[in-house]
C-alpha positions as CSV (number, residue, x, y, z in Angstrom):
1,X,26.5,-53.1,104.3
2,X,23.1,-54.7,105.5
3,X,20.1,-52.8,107.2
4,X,18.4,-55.1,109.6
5,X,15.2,-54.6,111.8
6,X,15.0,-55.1,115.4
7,X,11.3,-55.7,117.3
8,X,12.5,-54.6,120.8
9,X,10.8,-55.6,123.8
10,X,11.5,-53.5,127.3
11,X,10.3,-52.4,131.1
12,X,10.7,-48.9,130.6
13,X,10.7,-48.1,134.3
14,X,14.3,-47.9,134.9
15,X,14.8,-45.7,132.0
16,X,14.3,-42.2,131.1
17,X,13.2,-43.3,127.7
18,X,14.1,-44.5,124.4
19,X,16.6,-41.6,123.6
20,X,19.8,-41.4,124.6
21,X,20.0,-38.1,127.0
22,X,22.3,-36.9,129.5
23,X,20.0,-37.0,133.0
24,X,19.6,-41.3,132.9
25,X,20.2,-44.4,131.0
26,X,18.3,-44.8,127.8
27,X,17.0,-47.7,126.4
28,X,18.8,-46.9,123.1
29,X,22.1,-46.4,124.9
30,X,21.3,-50.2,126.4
31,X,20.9,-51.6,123.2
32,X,24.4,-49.8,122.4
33,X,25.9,-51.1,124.9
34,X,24.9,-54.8,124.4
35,X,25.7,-54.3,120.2
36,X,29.5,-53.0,121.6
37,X,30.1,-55.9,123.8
38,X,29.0,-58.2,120.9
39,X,30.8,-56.5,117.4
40,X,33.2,-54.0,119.4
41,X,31.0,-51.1,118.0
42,X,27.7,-48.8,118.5
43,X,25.8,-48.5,115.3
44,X,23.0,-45.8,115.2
45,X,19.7,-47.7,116.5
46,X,16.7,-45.6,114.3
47,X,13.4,-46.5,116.3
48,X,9.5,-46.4,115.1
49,X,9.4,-43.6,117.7
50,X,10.4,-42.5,120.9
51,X,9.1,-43.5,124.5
52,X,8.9,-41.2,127.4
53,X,10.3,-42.3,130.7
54,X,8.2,-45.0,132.1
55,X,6.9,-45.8,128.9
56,X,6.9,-49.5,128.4
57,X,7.1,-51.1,125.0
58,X,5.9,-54.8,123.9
59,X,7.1,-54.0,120.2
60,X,9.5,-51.2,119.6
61,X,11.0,-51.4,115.7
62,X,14.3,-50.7,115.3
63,X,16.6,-50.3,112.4
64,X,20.5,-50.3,112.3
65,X,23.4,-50.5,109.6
66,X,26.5,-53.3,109.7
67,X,29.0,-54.8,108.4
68,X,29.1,-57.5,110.8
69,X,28.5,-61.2,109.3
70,X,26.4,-62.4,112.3
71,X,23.3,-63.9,110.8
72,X,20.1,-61.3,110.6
73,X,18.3,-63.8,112.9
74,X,20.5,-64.3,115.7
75,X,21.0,-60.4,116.3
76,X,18.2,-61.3,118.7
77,X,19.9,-64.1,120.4
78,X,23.5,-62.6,120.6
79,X,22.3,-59.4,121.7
80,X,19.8,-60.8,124.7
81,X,22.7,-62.5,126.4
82,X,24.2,-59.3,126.6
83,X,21.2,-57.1,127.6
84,X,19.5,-56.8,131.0
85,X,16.7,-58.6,131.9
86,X,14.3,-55.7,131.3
87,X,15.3,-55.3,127.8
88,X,14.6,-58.0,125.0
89,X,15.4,-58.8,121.3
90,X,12.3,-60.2,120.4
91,X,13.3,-60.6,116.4
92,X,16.0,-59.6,114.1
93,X,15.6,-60.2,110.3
94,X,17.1,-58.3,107.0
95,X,15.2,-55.5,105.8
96,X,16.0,-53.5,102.5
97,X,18.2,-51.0,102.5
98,X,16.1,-47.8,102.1
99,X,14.0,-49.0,104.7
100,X,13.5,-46.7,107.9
101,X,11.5,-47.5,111.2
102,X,10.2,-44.4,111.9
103,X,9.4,-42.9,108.0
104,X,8.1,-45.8,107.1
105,X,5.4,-46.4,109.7
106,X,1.6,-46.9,108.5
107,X,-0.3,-47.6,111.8
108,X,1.1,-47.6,115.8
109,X,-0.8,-49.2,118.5
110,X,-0.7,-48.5,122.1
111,X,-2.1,-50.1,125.0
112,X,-3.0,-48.4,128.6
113,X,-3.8,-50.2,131.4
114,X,-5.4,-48.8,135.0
115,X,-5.9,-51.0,138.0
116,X,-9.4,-49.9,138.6
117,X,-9.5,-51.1,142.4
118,X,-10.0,-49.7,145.9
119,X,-6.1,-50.6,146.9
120,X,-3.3,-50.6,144.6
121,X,-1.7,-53.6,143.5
122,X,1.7,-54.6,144.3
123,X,2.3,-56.3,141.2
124,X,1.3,-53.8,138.4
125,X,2.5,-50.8,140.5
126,X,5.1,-50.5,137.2
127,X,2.6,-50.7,134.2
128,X,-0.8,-50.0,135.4
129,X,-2.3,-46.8,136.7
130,X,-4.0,-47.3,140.1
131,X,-7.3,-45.5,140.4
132,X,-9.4,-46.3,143.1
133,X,-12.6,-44.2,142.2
134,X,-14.9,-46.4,140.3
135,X,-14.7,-46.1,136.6
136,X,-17.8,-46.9,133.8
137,X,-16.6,-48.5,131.0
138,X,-19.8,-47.7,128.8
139,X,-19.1,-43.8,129.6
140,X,-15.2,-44.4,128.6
141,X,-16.2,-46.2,125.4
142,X,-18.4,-43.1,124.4
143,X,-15.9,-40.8,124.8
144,X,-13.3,-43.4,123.4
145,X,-15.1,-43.4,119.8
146,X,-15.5,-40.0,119.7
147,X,-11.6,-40.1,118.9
148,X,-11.9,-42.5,115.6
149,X,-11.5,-40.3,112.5
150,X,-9.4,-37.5,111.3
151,X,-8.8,-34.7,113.7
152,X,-6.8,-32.0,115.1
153,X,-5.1,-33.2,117.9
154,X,-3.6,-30.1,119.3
155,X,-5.5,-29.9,122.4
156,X,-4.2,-33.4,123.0
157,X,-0.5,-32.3,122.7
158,X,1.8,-31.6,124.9
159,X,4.1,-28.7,124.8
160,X,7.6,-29.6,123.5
161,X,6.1,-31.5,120.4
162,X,8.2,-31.2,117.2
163,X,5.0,-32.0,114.3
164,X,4.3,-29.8,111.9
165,X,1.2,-31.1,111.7
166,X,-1.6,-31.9,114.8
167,X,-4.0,-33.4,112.0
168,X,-4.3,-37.2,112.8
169,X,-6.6,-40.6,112.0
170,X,-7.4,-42.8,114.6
171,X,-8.3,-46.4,113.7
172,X,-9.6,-48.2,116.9
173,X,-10.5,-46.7,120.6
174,X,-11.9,-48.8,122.3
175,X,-11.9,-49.5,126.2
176,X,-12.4,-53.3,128.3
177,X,-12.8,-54.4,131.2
178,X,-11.2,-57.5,133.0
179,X,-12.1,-57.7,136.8
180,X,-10.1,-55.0,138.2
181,X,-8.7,-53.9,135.3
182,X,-9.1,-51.4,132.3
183,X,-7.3,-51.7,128.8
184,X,-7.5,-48.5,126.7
185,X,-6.6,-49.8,122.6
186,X,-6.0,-47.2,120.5
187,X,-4.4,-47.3,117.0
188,X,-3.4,-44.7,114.5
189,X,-1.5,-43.1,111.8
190,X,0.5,-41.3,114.4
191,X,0.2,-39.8,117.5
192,X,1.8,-36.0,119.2
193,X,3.8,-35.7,122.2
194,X,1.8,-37.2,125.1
195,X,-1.1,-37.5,122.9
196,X,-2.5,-40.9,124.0
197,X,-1.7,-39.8,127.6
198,X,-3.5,-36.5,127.5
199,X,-6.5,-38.5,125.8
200,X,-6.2,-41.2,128.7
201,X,-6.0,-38.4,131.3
202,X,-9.6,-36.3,130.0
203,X,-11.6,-40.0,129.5
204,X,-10.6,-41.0,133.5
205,X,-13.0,-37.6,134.7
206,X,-15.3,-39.0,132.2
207,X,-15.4,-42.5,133.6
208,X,-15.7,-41.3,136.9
209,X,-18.5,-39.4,136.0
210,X,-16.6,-36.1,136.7
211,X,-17.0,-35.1,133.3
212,X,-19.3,-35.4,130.1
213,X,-18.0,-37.1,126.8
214,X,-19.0,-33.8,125.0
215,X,-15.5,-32.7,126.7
216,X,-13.6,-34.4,123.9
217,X,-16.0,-32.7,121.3
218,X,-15.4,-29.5,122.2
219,X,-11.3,-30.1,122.7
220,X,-11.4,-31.8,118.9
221,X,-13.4,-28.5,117.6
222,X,-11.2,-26.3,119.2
223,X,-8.1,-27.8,119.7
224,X,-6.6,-25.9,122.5
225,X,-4.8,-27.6,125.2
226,X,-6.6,-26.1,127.8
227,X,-9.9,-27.6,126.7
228,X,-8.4,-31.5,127.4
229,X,-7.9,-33.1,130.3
230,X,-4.7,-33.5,132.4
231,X,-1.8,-36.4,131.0
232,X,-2.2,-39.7,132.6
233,X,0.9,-41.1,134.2
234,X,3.5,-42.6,131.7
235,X,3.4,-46.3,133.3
236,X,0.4,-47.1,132.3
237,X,1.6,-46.7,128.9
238,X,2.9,-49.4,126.2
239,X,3.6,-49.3,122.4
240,X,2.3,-52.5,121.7
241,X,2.5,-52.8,118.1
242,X,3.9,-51.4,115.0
243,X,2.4,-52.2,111.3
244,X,4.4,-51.2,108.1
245,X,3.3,-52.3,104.4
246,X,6.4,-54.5,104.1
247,X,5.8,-56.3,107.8
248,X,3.6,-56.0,110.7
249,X,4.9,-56.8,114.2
250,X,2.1,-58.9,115.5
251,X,2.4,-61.4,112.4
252,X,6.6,-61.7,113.5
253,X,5.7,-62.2,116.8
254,X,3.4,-64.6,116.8
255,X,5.4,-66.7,114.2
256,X,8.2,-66.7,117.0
257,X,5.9,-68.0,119.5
């Protein structure tokens, strides 16, 4: 039996999410599909994390078990000619056998993206959040640091949320501008249900100038979900890169390139 790692790359927009559920088509069940037409069976897909519907992902770690004596490395390429366009095997390589995507995580980065322009655009309708009001980058990058550190997240969590524990580190938070366009970074041990969302959602008043950054202050001191701001839409949304000690997904990706 060998234990071999996926980096998945998919649209979520035509699926309600990683996880297999009963009200849509998954990106898990997908991959499930694609791994029966190839071996004639559905091994269990263990991901870094789940996505919410809409949620896009540029590097999604999987993990499965087989007996199957298809080179590690060309998982990616059998699978792919099975799977829809939206849905890509970036790599596929051997990992060790106690290895798990989601246990052993050490940092997740996500990337949002608004369209920060009077009309929408017709091209990013799927992965960028359109808002027309004028945003300030400077005011969203001091409310953006005010996230770096170790904090309760509560306030920034949606209800539903499974953790324990609402205590998290953020590494980077930082916004930029490119024309029309607004990239939120944001990296960390973890993050809650709708966390990055919800943190999206209260900097937008804040860029607008609807809001002071000393919002974000007073939701981290007393973490109540009423004292954040709403959750952004999930297509803005992307898991953009996953770092473990025994790999890191941006050094396999750009090797591919």
């Amino acid at each position: 039996m060998r234990r071999i790692a996926l980096i998945i790359e998919y649209d979520g927009t035509n699926y309600v999410g990683w996880q297999i559920q009963p009200n849509g088509v998954s990106v898990q069940e997908t991959i499930g599909e694609a791994f029966f037409k190839l071996i004639g069976e559905r091994p269990v897909l263990h991901a870094s994390g789940r996505t919410d519907s809409g949620v896009h992902a540029r590097a999604q770690v999987a993990h499965f078990d087989t007996d199957c004596r298809i080179p590690e490395d060309k998982f990616a390429y059998a699978l792919n000619t099975r799977l829809p366009g939206d849905v890509r095997i970036k790599a596929s390589f051997s990992v060790p056998e106690d290895f798990h995507a989601r246990f052993w995580v050490k940092e997740k980065h996500y990337v949002y993206t608004i369209n920060n322009a009077p009309h929408a655009s017709a091209f990013t309708r799927n992965t960028a959040l359109h808002v027309h009001y004028p945003m300030n980058v400077d005011r969203l990058n001091e409310a953006a640091k005010l996230f770096l550190g170790t904090h309760d997240f509560n306030a920034f969590r949606s209800s539903g949320g499974l953790n324990a524990s609402t205590e998290r580190t953020i590494f980077e938070s930082e916004w930029t501008r490119g024309g029309d366009t607004l990239t939120y970074h944001v990296a960390g041990s973890g993050f809650l249900y709708n966390m990055v969302r919800i943190m999206v959602g209260t900097m937008i008043r804040i860029g607008e100038g609807f809001d002071d950054p000393d919002v974000i202050a007073e939701a981290l001191s007393n973490p109540a979900r009423d004292n954040a701001g709403d959750t952004a839409p999930a297509h803005g949304l992307m898991l953009y890169r996953v770092k473990y000690d025994l790999f890191d997904t941006e050094e396999i990706l750009s090797r591919s390139r």
